[in-house]
Each structure stands twice: as structure tokens, then as C-alpha cells.
C-alpha positions in Angstrom: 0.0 0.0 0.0 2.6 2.4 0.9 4.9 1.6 -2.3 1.6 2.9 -4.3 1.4 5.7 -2.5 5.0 6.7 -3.4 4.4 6.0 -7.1 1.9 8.5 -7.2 2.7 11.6 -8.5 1.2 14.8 -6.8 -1.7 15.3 -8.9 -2.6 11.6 -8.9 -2.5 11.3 -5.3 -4.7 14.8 -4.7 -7.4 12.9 -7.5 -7.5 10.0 -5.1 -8.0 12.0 -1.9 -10.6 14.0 -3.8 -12.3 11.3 -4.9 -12.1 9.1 -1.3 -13.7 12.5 0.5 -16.5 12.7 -1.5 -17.0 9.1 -1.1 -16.8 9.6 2.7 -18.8 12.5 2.8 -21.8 10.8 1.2 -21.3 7.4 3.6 -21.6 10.4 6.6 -24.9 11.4 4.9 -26.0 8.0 4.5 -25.2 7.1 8.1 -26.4 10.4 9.6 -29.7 10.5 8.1 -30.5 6.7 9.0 -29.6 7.3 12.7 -32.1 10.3 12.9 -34.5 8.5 11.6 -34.3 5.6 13.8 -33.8 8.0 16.9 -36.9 9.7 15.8 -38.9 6.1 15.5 -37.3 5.2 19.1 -38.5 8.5 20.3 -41.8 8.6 18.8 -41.9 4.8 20.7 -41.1 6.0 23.9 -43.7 8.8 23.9 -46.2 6.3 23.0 -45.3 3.7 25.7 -45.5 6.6 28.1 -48.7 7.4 26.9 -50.2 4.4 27.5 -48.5 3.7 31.0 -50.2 6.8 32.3 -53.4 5.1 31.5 -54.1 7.4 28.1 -56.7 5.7 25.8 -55.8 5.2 22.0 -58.0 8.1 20.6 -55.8 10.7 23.3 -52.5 8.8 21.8 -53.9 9.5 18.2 -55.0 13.2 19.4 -51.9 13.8 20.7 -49.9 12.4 18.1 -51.7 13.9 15.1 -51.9 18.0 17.2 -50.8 20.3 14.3 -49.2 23.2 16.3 -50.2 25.5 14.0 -53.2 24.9 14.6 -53.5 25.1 18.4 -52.0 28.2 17.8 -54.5 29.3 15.6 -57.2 28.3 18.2 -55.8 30.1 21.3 -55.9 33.3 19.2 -59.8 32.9 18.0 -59.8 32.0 22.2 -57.7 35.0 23.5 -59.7 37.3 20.7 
């Protein structure tokens, strides 16, 4: 490995790093937006399981999960108007 290194010539060796980065950088990308996505799911599980340990039924879970916030903002206005 390191004898091919030291046949490269500057320009060939700055290709290879360019092209290994951008390689990298999407695998990060990849990786990153998988793990958010499964945090979020775990998350999303926990809330639920909490939910229903506090005794909630399933139509206060769906309520809850379902709130737009934009709209419960909308409706304290038309409250506090």
C-alpha cells in the first residue's frame, strides 16, 4: 500500500483524496440521516409507551400524536380574541 502511494505523483494522489472524500462525505450522509430517523422512531416509541402507562386511551395517543401546532396556535388566538 505504501509503495503505491510513493508511485503516485502529486496530482494523482490529490485525485485519489478528492475522490475518497467525497466518497466519505456521502457514507456520513447516509449514516447520519439513517440514525435520525431511527432516533426519531425510538423516540416517537417511547412517547407512546409513556402514553399508555399513564393510562391514556388510544384516541388521546392518536390526538396527541396527530396536534398540528399551528393549529392550536390558531385556536388560542380565536380563544384570547
Amino acid at each position: 500500500m505504501g509503495q503505491m502511494f510513493a508511485s503516485m505523483n502529486y496530482g494523482q494522489f490529490i485525485g485519489l483524496i478528492a475522490v475518497s472524500g467525497g466518497l466519505l462525505i456521502g457514507l456520513v450522509a447516509v449514516a447520519g440521516s439513517m440514525w435520525t430517523e431511527i432516533r426519531k422512531t425510538e423516540i416517537a416509541a417511547l412517547l407512546k409507551q409513556d402514553m399508555l402507562a399513564r393510562g391514556m386511551s388510544a384516541d388521546d395517543i392518536r390526538t396527541v400524536l396527530t396536534a398540528d401546532k399551528t393549529a392550536s396556535c390558531r385556536e388560542a388566538e380565536e380563544a384570547c380574541a
